[in-house]
C-alpha positions as CSV (number, residue, x, y, z in Angstrom):
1,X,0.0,0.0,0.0
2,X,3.0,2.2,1.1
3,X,4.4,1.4,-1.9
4,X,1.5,1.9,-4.6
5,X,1.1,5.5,-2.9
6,X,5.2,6.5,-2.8
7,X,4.9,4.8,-7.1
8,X,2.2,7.3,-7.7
9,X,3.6,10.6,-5.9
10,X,6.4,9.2,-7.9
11,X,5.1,9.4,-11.4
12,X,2.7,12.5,-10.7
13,X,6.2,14.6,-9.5
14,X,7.9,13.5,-12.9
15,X,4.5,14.3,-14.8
16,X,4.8,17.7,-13.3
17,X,8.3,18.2,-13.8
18,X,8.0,17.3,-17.5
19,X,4.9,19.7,-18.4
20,X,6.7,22.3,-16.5
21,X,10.2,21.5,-18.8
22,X,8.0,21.7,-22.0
23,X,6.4,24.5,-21.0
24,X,10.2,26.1,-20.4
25,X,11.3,25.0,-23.7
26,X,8.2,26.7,-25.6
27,X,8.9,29.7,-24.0
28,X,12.9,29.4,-25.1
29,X,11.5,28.4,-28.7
30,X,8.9,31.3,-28.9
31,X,11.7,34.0,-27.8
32,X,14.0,33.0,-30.2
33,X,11.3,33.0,-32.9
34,X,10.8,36.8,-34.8
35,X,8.0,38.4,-32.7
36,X,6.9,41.0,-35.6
37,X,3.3,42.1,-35.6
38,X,0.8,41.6,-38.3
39,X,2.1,39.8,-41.7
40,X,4.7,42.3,-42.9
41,X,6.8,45.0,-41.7
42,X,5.2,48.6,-43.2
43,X,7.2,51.6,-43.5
44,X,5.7,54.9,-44.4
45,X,6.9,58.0,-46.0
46,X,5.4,60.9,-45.2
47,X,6.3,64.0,-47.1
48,X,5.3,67.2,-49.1
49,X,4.7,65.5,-52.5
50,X,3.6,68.2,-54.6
51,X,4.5,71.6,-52.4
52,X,7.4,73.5,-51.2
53,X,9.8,70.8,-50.6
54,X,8.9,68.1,-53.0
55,X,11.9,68.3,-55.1
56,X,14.5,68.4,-52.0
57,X,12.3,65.0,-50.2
58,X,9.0,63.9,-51.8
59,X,9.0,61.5,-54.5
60,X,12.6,61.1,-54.2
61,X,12.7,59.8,-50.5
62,X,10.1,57.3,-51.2
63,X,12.3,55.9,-53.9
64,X,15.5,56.0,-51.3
65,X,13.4,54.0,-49.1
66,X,12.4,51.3,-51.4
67,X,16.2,51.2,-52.4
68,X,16.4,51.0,-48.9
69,X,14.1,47.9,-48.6
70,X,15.7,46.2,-52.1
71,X,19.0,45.5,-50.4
72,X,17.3,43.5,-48.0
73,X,15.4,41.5,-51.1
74,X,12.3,43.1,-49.3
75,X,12.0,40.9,-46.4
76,X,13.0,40.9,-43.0
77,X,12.4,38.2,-40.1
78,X,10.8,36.1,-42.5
79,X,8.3,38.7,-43.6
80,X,7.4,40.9,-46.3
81,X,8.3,44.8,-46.3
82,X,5.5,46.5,-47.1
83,X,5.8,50.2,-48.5
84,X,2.8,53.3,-48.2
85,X,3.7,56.8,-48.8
86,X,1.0,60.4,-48.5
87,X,1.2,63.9,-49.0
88,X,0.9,66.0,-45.9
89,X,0.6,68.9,-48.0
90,X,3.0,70.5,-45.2
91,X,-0.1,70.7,-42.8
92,X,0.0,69.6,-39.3
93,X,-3.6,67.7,-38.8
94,X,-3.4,66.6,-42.2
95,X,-0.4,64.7,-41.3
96,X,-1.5,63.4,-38.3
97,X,-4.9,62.0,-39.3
98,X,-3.1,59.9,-41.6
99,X,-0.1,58.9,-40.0
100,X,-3.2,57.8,-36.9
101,X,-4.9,55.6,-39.7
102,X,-1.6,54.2,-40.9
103,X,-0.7,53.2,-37.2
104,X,-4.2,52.0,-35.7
105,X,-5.4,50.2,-38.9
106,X,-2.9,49.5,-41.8
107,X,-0.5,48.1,-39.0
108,X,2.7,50.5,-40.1
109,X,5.3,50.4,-37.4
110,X,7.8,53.4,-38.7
111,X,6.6,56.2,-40.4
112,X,10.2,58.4,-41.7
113,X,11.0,61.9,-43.1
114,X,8.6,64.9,-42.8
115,X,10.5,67.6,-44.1
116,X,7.8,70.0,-42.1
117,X,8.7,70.8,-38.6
118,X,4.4,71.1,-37.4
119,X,3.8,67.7,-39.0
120,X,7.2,65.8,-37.5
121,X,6.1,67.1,-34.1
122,X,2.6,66.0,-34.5
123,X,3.8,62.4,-35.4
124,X,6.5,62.3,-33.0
125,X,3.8,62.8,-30.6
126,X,1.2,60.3,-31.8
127,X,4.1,57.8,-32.2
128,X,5.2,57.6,-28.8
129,X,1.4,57.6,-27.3
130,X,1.0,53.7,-29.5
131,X,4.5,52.9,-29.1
132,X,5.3,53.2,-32.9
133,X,8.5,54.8,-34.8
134,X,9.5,57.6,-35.9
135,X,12.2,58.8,-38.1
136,X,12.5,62.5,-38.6
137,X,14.6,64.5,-40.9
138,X,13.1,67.8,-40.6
139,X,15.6,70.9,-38.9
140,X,14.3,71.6,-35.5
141,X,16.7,70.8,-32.7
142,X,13.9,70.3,-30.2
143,X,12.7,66.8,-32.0
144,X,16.0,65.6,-29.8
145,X,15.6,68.4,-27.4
146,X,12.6,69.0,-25.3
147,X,10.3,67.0,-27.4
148,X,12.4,63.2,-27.6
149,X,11.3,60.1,-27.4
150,X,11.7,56.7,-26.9
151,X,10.9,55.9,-30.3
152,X,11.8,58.6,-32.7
153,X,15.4,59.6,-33.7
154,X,16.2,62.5,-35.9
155,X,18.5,62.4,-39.2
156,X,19.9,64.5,-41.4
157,X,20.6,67.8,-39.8
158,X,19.4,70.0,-37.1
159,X,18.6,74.1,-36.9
160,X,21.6,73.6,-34.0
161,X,24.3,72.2,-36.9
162,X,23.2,74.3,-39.6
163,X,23.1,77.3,-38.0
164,X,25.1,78.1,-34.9
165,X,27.6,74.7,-36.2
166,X,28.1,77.1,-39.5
167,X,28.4,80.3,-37.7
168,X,30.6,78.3,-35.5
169,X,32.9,77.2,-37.9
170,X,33.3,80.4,-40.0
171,X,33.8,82.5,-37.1
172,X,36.5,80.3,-36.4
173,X,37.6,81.0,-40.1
174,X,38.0,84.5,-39.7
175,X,34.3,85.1,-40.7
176,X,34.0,87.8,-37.9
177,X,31.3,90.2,-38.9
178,X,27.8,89.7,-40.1
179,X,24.8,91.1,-41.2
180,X,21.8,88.8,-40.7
181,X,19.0,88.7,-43.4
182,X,15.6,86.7,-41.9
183,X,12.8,85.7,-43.3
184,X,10.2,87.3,-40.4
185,X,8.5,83.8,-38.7
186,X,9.9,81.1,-36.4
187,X,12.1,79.0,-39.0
188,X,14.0,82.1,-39.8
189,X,14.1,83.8,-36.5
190,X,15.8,80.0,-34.5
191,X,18.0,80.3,-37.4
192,X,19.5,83.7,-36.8
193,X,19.7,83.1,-33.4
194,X,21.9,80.5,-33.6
195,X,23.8,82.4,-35.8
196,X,24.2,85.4,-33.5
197,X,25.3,82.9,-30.4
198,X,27.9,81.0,-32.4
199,X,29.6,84.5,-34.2
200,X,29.7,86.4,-30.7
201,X,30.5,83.0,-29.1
202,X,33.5,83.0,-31.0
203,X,34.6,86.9,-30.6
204,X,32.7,88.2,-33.7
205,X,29.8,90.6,-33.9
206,X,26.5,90.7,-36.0
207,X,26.5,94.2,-37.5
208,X,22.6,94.2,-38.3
209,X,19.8,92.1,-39.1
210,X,16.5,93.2,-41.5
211,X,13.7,91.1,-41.6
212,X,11.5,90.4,-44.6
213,X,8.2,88.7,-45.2
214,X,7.2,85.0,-45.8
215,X,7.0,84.8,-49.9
216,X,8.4,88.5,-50.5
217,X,9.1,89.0,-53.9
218,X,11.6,91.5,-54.3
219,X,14.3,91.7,-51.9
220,X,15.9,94.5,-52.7
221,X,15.6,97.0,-50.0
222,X,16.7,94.5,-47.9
223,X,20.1,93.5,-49.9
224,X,20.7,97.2,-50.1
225,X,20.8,96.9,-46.6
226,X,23.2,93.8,-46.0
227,X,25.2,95.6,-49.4
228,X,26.0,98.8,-47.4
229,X,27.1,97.1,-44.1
230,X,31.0,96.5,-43.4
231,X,30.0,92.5,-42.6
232,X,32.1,90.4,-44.3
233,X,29.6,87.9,-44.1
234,X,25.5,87.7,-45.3
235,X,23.5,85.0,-43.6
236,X,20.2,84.2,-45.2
237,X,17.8,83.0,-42.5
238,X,15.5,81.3,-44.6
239,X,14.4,78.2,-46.9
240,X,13.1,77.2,-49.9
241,X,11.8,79.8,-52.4
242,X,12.5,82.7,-49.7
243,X,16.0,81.4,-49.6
244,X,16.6,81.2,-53.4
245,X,14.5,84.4,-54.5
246,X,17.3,86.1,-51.8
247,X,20.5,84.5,-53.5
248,X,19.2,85.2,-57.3
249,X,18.4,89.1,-56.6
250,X,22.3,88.8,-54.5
251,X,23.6,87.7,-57.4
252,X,21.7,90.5,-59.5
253,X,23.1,93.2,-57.1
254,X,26.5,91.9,-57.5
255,X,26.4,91.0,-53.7
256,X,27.9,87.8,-54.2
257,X,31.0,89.6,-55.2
258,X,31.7,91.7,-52.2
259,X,30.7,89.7,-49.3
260,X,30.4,85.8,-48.7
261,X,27.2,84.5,-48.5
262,X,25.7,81.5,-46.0
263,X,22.4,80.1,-45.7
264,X,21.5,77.2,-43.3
265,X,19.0,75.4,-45.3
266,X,20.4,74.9,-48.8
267,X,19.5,71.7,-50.7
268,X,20.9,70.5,-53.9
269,X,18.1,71.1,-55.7
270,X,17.7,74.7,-54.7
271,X,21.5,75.0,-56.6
272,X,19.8,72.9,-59.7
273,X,17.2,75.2,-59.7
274,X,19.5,78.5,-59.3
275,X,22.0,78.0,-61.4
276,X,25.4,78.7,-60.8
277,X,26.0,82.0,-62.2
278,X,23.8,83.1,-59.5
279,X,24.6,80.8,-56.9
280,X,28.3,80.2,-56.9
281,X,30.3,81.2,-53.8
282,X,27.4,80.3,-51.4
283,X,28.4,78.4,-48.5
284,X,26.7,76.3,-46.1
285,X,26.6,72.8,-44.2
286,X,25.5,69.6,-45.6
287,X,25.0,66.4,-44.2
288,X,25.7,64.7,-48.1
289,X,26.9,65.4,-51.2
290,X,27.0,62.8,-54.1
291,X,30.4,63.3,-55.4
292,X,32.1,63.2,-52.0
293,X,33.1,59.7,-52.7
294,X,33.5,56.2,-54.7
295,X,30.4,54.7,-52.4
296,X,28.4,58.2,-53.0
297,X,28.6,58.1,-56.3
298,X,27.6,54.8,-57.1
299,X,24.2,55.0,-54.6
300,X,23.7,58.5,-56.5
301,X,23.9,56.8,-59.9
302,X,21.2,54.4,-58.9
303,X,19.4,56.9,-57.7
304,X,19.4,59.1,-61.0
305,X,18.9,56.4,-63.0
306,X,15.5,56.1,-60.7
307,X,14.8,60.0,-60.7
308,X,16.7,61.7,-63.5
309,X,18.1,64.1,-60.6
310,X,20.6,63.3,-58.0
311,X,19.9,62.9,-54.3
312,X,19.6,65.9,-51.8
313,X,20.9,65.3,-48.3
314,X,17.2,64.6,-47.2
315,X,16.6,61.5,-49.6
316,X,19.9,60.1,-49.2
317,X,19.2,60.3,-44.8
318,X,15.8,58.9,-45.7
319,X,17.3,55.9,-47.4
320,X,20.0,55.2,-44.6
321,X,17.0,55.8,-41.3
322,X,15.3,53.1,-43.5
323,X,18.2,50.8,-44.0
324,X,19.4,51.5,-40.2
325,X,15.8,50.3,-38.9
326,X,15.3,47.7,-41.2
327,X,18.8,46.1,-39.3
328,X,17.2,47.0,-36.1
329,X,14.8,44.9,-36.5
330,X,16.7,42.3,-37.7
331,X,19.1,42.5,-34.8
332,X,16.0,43.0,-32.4
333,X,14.2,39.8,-34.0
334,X,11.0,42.0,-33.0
335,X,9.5,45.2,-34.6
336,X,8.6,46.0,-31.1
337,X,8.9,50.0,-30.9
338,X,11.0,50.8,-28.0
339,X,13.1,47.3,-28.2
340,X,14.3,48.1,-31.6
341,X,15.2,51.9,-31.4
342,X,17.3,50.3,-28.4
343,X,18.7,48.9,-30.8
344,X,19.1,51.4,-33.7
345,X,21.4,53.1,-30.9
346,X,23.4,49.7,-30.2
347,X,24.4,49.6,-33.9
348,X,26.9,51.9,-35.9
349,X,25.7,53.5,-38.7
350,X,27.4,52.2,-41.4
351,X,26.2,53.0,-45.0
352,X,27.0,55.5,-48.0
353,X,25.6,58.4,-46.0
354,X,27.4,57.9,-42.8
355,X,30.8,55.9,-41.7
356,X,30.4,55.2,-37.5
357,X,27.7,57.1,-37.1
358,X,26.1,56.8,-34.1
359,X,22.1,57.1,-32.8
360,X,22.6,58.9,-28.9
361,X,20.6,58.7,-25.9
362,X,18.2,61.4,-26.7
363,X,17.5,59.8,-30.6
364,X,20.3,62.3,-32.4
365,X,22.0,60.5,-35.4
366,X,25.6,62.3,-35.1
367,X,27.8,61.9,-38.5
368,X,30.3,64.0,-39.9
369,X,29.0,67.1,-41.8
370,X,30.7,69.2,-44.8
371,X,30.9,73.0,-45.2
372,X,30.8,73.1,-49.0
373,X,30.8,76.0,-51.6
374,X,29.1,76.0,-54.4
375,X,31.7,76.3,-57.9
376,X,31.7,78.6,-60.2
377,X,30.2,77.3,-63.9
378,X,33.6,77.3,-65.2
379,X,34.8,74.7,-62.5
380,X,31.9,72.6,-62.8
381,X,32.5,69.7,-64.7
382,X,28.2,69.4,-66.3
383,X,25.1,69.0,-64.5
384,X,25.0,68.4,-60.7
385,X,28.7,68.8,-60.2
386,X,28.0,72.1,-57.9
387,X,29.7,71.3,-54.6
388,X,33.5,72.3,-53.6
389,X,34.1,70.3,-50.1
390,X,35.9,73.0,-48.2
391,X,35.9,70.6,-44.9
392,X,34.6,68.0,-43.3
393,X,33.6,68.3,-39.8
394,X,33.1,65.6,-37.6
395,X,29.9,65.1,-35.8
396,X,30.8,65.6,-32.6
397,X,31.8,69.1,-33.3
398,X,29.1,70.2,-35.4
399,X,26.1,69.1,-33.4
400,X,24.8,70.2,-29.9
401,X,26.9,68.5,-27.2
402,X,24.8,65.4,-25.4
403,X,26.0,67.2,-22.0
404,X,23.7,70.5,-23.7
405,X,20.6,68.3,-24.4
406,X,17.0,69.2,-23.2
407,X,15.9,65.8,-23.7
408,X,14.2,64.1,-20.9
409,X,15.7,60.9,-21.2
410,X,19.2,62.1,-21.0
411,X,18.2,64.1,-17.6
412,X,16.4,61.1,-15.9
């Protein structure tokens, strides 16, 4: 009797024991399985299409992505990688309505680029509240500032590198005195700011600034303003059309040939667009330029042969954000949010656009930068050969120190 009942504790302790071991080994088995949500990975690109700043992201950064996505034969953990792109039409609740729909019902786990400052933010924002990615290449510093995340990083440049870096490395040129031209609303105004703190920063002085209108179509009181000051520099605190319209009636004025002029927001398609009888001797920062090497050009080729038109710095981050979360999640063996930008800042970024760069604590991707001039037409070698590298500057000098962050994740 003593027996039978010791034979059956027996056999129910090794019952248990077993389920429990099977039960352990599922577990192990389902970690090291890929955890990725839904059927495929999704990406979006979200952009202005058809406005201001479709030439220098738009269409073009929804073809870097897909190269992007091609090098991995367009899977990743065993599943497809699924593609959407929209227009924002550079409004804010525009871009947010649809980057909610993508997230809550097309099951997209990253949505990348933005170009528009009010629409990044938005998303940013709405990414972190359902623990979805996002991967921002519009200017502001506060996107890795006050506003970061535990799931968005921020590419490209910043409002910090391309204007107080510039002013920062000029000043250290010699660059000591400059008259600040700004286009009269918050883009232009951070801009100059950052200017004035990096030129008296560095023992220099702004000599005046004039502000002008959003969309203003002739600048010439203004140039005749910057003309007649003893700067040796003109900073144009302003983007796109602003930014260009300023530079072409410069040129018109003959201002290009007594002063050096530096914008912080120059794209290579604003040059296309110029011209360089108008725009040579403009300098400024860039985070790429296609001719800079042997791995540059041949990504840029492909490009073209995509787009008839070679890359700005904004497609080209687009592609390598993509191609950097895409071995993420690979890494990660999730598309979890937060688990694989943990990892995005494990891994070096190593790609055509950037050699060791590196995604920090508060979601900044540092890389080297390049203060470029544009050529003259007679030392332009035919079309999109504009850029003369004057210097390349590495990241950690051009960006805003980590120890200088607002980011909440770096304090905590």
């Amino acid at each position: 009797m003593i027996a039978n009942t010791l034979r059956s504790q027996a056999n129910t302790w090794w019952s248990r024991l077993a389920i429990a071991a099977a039960i352990a080994l599922q577990a192990n088995c389902a970690a090291a399985e890929p955890q990725v949500s839904g059927d495929a990975v999704k990406i979006g690109i979200l952009n202005d299409q058809s406005g201001l700043y479709a030439d220098l992201a738009g269409p073009g950064s929804v073809e870097a992505a897909r190269m992007a996505i091609e090098e991995f034969g367009g899977t990743v953990l065993g599943k497809k990688i699924e593609l959407v792109f929209a227009d924002h039409q550079n409004k804010a609740d525009i871009g947010a309505a649809k980057a909610r729909e993508w997230f809550t019902k097309d099951g997209v786990d990253v949505i990348a680029d933005f170009s528009n400052s009010s629409v990044g933010f938005a998303v940013q924002s709405l990414a972190k509240d359902l623990n979805k990615i996002a991967l921002i290449t519009a200017a502001s510093s506060d996107f890795t500032g006050k506003a970061c995340t535990e799931t968005s990083a921020q590419w490209v440049y910043t409002s910090y590198s391309n204007g107080f870096g510039l002013a920062k490395i000029m000043a250290a040129a010699g660059y000591d005195s400059w008259f600040l031209v700004t286009v009269d609303y918050a883009f232009g105004h951070a801009f100059a700011n950052d200017i004035r703190k990096a030129v008296t920063a560095g023992g220099g002085a702004v000599l005046g600034e004039v502000r002008f209108p959003l969309n203003s179509a002739d600048m010439s009181s203004f140039l005749l303003q910057a003309q007649s000051s003893k700067a040796k520099v003109v900073a144009f605190s302003a983007a796109g059309s602003d930014m260009a319209n300023a530079i072409k009636q410069a040129a018109e004025f003959g201002l290009s040939q007594q002063k050096t002029l530096v914008a912080p927001a120059v794209f290579l398609t604003d040059i296309h667009a110029l011209g360089l009888a108008k725009a040579n001797g403009l300098r400024f920062i860039t985070a790429f330029y296609w001719d800079r090497n042997e791995a540059t050009r041949a990504w840029s080729q492909r490009f073209f042969a995509r787009r008839n038109a070679m890359p700005t710095m904004t497609q080209a981050g687009v592609y390598s954000a993509v191609r950097h979360y895409l071995k993420a999640v690979e890494a990660a063996g999730t598309d979890d949010a937060k688990i694989v930008m943990a990892k995005m800042k494990d891994l070096p970024v190593e790609d055509m656009f950037s050699q060791g760069g590196k995604v920090r604590a508060d979601g900044l991707m540092v890389h080297d930068m390049y203060l470029v001039e544009v050529k003259k037409p007679s030392e332009s070698k035919g079309p999109w050969d504009y850029y003369r590298i004057i210097q390349t500057i590495p990241g950690d000098q051009i960006f805003q120190p980590l120890s200088e962050s607002a980011c909440p994740l770096v304090r905590s």
